[in-house]
Gaussian input, Z-matrix of N, CA and C with variables (Angstrom, degrees):
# hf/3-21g

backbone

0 1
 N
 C     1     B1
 C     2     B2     1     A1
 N     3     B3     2     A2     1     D1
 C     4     B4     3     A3     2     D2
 C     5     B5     4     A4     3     D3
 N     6     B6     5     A5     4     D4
 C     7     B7     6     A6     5     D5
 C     8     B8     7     A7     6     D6
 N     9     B9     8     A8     7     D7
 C    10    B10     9     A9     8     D8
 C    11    B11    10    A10     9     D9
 N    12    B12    11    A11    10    D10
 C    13    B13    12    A12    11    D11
 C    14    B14    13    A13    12    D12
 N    15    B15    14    A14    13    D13
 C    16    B16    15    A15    14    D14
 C    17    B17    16    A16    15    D15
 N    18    B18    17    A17    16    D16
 C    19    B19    18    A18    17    D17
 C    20    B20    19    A19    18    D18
 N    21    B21    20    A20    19    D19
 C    22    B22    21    A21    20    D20
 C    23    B23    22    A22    21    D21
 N    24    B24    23    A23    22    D22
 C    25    B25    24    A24    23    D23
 C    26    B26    25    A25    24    D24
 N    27    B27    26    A26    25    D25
 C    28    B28    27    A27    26    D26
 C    29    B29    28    A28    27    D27
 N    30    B30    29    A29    28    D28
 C    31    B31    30    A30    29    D29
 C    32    B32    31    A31    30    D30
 N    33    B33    32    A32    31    D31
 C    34    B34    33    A33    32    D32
 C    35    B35    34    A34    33    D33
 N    36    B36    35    A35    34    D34
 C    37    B37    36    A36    35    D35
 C    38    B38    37    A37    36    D36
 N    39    B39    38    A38    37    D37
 C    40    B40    39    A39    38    D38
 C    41    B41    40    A40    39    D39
 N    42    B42    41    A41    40    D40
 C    43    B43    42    A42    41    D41
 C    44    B44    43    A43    42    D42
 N    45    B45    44    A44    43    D43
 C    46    B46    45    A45    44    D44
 C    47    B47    46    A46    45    D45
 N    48    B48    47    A47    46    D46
 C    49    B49    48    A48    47    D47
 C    50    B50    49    A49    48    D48
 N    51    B51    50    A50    49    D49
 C    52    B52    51    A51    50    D50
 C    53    B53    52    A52    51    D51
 N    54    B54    53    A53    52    D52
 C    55    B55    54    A54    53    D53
 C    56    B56    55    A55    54    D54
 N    57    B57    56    A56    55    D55
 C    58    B58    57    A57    56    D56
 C    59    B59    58    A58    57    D57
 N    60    B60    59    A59    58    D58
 C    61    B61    60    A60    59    D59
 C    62    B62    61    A61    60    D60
 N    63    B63    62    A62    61    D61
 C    64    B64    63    A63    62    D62
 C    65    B65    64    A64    63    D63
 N    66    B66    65    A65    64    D64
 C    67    B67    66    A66    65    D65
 C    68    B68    67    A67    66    D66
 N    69    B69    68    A68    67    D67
 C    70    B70    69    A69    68    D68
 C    71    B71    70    A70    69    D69
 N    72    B72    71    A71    70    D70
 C    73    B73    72    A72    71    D71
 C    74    B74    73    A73    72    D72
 N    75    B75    74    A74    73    D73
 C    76    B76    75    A75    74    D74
 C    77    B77    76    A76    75    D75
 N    78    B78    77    A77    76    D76
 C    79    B79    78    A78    77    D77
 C    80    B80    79    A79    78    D78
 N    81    B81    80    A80    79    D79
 C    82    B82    81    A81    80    D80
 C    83    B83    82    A82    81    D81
 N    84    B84    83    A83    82    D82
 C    85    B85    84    A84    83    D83
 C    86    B86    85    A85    84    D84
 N    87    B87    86    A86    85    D85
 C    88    B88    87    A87    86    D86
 C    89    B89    88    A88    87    D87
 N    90    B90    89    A89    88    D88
 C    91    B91    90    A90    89    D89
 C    92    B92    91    A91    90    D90
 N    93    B93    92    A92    91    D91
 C    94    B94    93    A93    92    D92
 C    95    B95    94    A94    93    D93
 N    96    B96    95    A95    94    D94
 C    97    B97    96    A96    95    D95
 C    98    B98    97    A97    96    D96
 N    99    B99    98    A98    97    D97
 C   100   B100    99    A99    98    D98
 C   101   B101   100   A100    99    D99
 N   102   B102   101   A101   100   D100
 C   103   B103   102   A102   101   D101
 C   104   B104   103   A103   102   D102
 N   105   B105   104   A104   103   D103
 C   106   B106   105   A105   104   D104
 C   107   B107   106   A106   105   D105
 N   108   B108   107   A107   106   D106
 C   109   B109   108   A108   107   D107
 C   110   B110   109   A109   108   D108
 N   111   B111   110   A110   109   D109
 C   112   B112   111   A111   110   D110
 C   113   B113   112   A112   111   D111
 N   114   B114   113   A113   112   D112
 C   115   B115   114   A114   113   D113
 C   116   B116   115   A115   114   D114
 N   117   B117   116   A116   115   D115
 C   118   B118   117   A117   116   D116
 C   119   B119   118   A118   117   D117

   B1=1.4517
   B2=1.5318
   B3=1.3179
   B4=1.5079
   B5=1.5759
   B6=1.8353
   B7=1.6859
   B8=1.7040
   B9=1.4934
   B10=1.4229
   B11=1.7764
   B12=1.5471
   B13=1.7043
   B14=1.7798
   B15=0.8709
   B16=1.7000
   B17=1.5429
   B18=1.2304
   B19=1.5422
   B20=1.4699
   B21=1.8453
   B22=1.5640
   B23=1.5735
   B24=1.0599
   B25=1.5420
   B26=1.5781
   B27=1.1911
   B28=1.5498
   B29=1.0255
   B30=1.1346
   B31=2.0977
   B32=1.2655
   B33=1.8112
   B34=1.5299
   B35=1.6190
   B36=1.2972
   B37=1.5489
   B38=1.4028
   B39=1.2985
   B40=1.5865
   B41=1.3484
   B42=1.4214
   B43=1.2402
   B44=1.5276
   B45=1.2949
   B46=1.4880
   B47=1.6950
   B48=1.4295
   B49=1.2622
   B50=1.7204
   B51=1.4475
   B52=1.9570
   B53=1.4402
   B54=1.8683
   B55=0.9463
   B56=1.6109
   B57=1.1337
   B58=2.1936
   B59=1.2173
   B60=1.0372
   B61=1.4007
   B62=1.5629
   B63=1.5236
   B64=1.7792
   B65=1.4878
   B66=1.7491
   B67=0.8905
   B68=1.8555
   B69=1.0845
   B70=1.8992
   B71=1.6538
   B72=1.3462
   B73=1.5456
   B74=1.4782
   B75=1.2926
   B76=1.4962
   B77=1.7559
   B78=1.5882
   B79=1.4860
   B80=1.5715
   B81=1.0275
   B82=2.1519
   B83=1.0436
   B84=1.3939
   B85=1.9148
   B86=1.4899
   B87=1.4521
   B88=1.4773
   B89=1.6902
   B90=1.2065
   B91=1.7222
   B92=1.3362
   B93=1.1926
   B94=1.6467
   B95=1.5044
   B96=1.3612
   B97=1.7657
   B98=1.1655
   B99=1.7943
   B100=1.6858
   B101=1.6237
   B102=1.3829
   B103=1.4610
   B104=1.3784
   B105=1.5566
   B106=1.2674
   B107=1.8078
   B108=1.3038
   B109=1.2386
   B110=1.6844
   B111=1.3660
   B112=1.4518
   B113=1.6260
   B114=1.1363
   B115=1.3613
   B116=1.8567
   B117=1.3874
   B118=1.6054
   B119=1.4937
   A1=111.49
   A2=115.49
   A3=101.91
   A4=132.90
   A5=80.22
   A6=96.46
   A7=114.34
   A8=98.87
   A9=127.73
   A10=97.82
   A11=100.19
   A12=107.68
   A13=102.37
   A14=105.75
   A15=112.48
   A16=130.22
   A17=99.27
   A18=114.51
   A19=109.82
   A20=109.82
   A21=92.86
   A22=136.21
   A23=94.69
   A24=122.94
   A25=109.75
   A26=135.57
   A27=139.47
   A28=127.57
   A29=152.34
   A30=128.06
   A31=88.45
   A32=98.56
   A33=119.75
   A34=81.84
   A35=109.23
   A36=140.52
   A37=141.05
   A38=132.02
   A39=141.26
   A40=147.49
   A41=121.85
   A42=125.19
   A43=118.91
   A44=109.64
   A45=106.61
   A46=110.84
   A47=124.42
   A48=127.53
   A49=121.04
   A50=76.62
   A51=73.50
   A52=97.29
   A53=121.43
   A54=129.76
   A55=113.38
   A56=97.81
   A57=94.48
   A58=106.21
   A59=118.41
   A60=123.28
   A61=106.85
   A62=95.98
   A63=106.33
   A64=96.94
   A65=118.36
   A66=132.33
   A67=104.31
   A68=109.93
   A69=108.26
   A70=102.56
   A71=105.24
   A72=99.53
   A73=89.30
   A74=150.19
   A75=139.27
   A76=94.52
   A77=114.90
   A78=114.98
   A79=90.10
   A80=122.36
   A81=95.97
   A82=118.79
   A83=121.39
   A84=141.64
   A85=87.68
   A86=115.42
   A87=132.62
   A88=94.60
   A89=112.74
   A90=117.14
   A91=94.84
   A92=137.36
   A93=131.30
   A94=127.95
   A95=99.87
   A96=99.35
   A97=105.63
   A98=130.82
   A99=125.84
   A100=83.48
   A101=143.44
   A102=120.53
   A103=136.84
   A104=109.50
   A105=126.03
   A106=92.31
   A107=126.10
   A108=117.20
   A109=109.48
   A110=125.27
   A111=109.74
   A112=104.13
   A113=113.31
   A114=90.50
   A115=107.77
   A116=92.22
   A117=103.93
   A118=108.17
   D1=-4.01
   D2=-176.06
   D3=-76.88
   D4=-15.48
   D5=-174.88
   D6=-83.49
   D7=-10.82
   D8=161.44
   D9=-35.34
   D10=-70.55
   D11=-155.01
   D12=-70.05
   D13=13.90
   D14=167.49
   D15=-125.13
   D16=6.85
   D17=-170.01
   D18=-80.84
   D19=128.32
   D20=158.72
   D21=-23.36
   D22=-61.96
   D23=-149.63
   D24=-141.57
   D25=86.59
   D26=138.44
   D27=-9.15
   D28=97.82
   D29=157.76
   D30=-120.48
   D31=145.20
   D32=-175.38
   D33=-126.06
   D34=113.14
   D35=132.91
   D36=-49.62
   D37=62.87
   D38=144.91
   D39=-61.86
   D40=90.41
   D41=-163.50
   D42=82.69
   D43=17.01
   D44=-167.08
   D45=93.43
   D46=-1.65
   D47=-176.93
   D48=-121.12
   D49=145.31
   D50=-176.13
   D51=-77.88
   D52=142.61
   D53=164.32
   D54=-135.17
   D55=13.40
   D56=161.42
   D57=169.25
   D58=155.95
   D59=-158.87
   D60=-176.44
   D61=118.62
   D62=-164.80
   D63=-167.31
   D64=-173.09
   D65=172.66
   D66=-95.10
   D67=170.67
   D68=-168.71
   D69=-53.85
   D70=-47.29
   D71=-153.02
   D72=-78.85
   D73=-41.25
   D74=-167.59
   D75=-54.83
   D76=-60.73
   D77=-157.93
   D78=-68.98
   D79=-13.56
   D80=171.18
   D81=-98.18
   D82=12.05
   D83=177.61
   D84=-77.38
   D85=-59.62
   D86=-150.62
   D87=-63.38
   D88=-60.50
   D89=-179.06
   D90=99.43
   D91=-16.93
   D92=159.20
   D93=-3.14
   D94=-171.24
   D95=166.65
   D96=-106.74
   D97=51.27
   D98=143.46
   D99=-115.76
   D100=-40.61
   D101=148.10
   D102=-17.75
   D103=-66.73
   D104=-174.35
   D105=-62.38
   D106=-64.66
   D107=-160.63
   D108=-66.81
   D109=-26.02
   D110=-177.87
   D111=-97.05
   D112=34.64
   D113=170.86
   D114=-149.56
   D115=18.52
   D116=176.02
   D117=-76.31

């Protein structure tokens, strides 16, 4: 996940579906599941 915090562009994948899509620090504002997953 670290290469996460340098990435253009994020997409979080569920079920085959996009469900968020940001840069690191927006999707850990959100508290979502790119939250839930980088901080388990």
């Amino acid at each position: 996940m670290v290469s996460a915090k340098i990435a253009d562009r994020i997409i979080v994948f569920k079920q085959g579906a996009i469900i968020e899509t940001g840069i690191h620090d927006e999707l850990m504002i959100l508290e979502k599941e790119y939250y839930r997953l980088y901080t388990m």
